[in-house]
C-alpha positions in Angstrom: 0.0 0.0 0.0 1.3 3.3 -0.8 0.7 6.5 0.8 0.5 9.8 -0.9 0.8 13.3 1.3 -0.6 15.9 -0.6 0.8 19.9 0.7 -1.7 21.6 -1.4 -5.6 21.4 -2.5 -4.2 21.1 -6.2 -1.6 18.3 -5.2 -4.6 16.3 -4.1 -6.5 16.5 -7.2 -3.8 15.9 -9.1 -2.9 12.7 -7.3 -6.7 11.6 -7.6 -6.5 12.0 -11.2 -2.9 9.9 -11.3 -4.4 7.4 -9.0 -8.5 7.5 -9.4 -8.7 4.5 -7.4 -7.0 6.0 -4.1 -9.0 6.2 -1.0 -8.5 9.2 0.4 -8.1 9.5 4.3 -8.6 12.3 6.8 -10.2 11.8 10.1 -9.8 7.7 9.2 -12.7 6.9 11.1 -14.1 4.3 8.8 -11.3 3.8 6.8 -8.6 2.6 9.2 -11.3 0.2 10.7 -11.7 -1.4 7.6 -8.0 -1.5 6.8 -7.5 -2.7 10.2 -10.2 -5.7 9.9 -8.2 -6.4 6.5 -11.9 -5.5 4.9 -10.5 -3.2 2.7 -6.6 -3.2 1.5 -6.0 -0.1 -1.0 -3.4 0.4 -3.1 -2.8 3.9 -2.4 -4.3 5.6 0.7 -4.5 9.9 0.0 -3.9 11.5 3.3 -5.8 15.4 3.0 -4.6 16.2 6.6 -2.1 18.6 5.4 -4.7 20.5 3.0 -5.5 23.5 5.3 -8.4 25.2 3.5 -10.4 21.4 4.0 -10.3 22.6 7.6 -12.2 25.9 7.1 -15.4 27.2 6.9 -17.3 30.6 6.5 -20.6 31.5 7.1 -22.3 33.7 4.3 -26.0 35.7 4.8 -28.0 32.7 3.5 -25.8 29.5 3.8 -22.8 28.2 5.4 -19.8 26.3 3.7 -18.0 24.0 5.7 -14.8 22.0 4.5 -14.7 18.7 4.3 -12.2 17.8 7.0 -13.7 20.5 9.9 -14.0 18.4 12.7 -17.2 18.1 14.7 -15.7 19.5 17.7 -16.0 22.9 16.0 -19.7 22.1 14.7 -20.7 21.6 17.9 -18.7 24.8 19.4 -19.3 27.3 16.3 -21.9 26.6 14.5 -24.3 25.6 16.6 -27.3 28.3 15.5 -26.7 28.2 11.6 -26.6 24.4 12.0 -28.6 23.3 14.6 -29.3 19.6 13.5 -26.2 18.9 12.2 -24.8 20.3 15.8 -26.7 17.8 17.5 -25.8 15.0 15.4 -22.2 15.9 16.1 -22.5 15.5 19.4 -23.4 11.6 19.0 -20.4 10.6 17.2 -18.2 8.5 18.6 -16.0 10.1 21.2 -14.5 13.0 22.0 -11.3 11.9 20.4 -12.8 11.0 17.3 -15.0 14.5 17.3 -11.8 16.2 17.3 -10.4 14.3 14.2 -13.7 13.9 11.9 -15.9 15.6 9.8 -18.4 15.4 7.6 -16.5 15.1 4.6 -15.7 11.1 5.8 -19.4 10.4 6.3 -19.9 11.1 2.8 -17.2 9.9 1.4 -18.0 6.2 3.0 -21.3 7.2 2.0 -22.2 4.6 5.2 -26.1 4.5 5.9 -25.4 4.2 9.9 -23.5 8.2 9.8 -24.4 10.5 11.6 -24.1 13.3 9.6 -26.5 12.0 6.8 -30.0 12.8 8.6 -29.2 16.4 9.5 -27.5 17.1 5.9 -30.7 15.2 4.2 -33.3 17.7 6.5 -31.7 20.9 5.7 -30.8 20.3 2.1 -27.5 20.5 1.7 -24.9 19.9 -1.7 -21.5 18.6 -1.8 -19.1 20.3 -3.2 -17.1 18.1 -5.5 -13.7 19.0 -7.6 -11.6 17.2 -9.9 -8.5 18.6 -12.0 -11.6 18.9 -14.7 -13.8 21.5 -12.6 -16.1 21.8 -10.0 -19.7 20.8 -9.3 -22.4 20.9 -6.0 -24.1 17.4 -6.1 -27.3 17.9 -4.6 -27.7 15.8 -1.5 -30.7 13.7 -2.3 -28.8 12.5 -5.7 -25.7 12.1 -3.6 -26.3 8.7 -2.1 -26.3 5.9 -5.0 -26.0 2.3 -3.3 -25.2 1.1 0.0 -21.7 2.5 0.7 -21.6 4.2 -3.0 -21.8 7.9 -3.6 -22.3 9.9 -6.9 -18.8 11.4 -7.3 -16.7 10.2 -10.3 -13.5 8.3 -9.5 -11.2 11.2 -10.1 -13.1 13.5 -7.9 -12.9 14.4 -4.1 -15.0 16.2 -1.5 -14.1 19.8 -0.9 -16.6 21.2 0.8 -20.7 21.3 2.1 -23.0 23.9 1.5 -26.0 24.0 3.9 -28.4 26.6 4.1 -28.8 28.1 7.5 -31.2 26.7 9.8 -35.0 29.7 9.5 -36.4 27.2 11.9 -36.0 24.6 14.3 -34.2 21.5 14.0 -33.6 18.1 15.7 -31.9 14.8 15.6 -32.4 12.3 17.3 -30.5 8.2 17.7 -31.0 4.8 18.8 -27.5 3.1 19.8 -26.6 -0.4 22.0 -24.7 2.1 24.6 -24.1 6.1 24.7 -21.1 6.7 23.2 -18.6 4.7 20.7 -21.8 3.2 18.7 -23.1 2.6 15.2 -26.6 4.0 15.1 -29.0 1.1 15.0 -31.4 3.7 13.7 -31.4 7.7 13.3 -33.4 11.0 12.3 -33.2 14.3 11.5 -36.1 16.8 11.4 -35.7 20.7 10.1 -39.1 22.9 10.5 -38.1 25.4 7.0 -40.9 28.2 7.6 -39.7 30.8 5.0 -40.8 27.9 2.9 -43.1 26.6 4.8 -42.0 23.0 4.1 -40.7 19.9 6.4 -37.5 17.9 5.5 -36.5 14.6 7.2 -33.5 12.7 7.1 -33.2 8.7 8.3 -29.9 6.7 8.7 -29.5 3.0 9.3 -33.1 2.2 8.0 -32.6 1.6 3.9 -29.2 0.7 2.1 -28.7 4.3 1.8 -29.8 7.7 3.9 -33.2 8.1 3.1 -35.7 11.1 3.4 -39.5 10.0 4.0 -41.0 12.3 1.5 -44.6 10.8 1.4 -44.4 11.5 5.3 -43.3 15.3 4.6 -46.1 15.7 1.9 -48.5 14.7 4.3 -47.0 17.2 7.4 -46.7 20.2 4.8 -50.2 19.8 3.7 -51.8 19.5 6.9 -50.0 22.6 8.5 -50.5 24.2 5.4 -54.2 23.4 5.4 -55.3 24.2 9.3 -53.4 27.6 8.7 -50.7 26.5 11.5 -47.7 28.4 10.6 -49.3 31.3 10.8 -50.9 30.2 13.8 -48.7 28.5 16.0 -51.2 26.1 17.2 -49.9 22.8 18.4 -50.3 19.5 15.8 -52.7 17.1 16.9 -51.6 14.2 17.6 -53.7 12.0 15.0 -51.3 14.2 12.7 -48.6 13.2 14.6 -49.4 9.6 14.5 -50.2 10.3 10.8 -46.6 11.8 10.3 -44.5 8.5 12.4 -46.3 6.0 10.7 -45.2 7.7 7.4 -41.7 8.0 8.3 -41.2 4.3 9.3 -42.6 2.7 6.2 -40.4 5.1 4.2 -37.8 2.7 5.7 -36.8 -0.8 4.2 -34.5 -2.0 6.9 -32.1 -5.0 7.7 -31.7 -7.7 10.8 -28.4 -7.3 11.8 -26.6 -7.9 15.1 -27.4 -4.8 16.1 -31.4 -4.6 15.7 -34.0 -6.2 13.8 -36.2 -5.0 10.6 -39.2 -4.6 12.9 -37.3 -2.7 15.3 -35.8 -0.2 13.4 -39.1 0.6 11.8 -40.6 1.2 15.0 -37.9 3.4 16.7 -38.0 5.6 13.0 -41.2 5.8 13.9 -41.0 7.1 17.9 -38.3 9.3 16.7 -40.4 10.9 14.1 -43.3 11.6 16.4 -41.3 13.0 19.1 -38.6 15.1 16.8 -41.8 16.6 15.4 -43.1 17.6 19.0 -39.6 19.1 19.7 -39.3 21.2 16.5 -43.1 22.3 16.9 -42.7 23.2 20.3 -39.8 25.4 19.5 -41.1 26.8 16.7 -44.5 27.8 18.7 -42.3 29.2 21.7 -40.4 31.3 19.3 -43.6 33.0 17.3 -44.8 33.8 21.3 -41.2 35.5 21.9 -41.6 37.7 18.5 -45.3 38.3 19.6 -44.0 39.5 22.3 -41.7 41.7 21.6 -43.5 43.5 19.2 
């Protein structure tokens, strides 16, 4: 196995281009496990961790862009009111070790259904930034995802950057693990209330060969808040709606039995999550229409 160091942004895309088949590695969360369960055994591993500008981000008046390789850590510690849900899913990866090495970029590079980046990014609609030595392109994230562990970028292509909108309303995430830390989600999702739009995106992991949104379940939620004038409002959702809404969400899913939960569990923690991660959001949503009511 070789290993190729990259100093510069354009070093590393010319390398991918040499080597198309190179894995690249930055955080190594997934990939040294795999390497290290002789799963996977590369010819050439690209190490980004001395590409600085994968480690920045910068917040613009409508959207934030965040490199590839910032870690979670600074998610959680900067970023935490533009990206609310993908703040919280920070906070269940792994350990604090691991937060301080990986970022988002891995997830979706691995492309792994159980990471837990993919709900939050699915609910707030974000696109990968992609570049190659031929150009550069945002891959909208519901086209991203292709196959279980398969992505949509071309082989000579790498991960530069996400661009997610910032949050105009609550958002939530929420995980079922085997223990509280150091654990593969057995099932996860993400929930962003969008009111400038007045529309509902969800996000599941670990449910479906690939991150899945439940878009029959959000078509049903935007039409009835839509049609008993709630956004405008702020009443609170019944919870026949809410019911309505969970069991939505968990037949959008089309899980596995695995050593970590069954098919018929999954479906029905998707579907708990979804009831009470629309609670949350609501609830948040309401008390913040009350605070502007207020102050005006």
């Amino acid at each position: 196995m070789d290993f190729l160091r990259p100093a510069s942004w354009e070093e590393a895309l010319a390398a991918k281009a040499e080597h198309p088949a190179a894995v690249p590695i930055a955080g190594g969360t997934d990939v040294m496990v795999e390497i290290n369960f002789d799963h996977r055994r590369p010819e050439y591993l690209l190490d980004l961790t001395r590409v600085g500008d994968l480690y920045e981000w910068e917040a613009g008046e409508d959207s934030v862009r965040l490199g590839a390789s910032v870690p979670y850590t600074r998610i959680m510690e900067n970023l935490r009111t533009e990206l609310p849900g993908l703040a919280l899913a920070s906070h269940t990866v792994a350990s604090p070790q691991i937060r301080n090495r990986g970022g988002v970029g891995g997830n979706l590079g691995t492309a792994s259904p159980a990471g837990d980046a993919h709900p939050a990014l699915l609910a707030a609609g974000a696109e990968v930034e992609a570049e190659s030595v031929r150009g550069t392109r945002r891959i909208p994230i519901d086209a991203f995802y292709t196959g279980v562990k398969r992505n949509a970028l071309a082989a000579d292509e790498l991960i530069r950057a996400v661009h997610i909108n910032k949050a105009d309303g609550p958002q939530q995430f929420s995980k079922v693990g085997t223990r509280n830390a150091m654990v593969i989600a057995v099932c996860a999702f993400g929930l962003a209330l969008h009111p400038e739009t007045r529309t509902v995106r969800t996000g599941i992991g670990s449910a479906a060969p690939t991150p899945i949104r439940a878009t029959a379940a959000e078509e049903f939620l935007n039409a009835a808040l839509d049609e008993d004038n709630l956004w405008d409002s702020g009443r609170i959702i019944t919870p026949s709606v809410a019911k309505q809404f969970a069991e939505l969400c968990a037949a959008a899913c089309n899980p596995i039995d695995d050593v970590r939960g069954t098919a018929r569990y999954r479906r029905h923690a998707v579907g708990v999550m979804a009831r009470r991660t629309l609670m949350w959001t609501w609830e948040s949503y309401r008390g913040n229409a009350r605070t502007m009511e207020g102050a005006a």
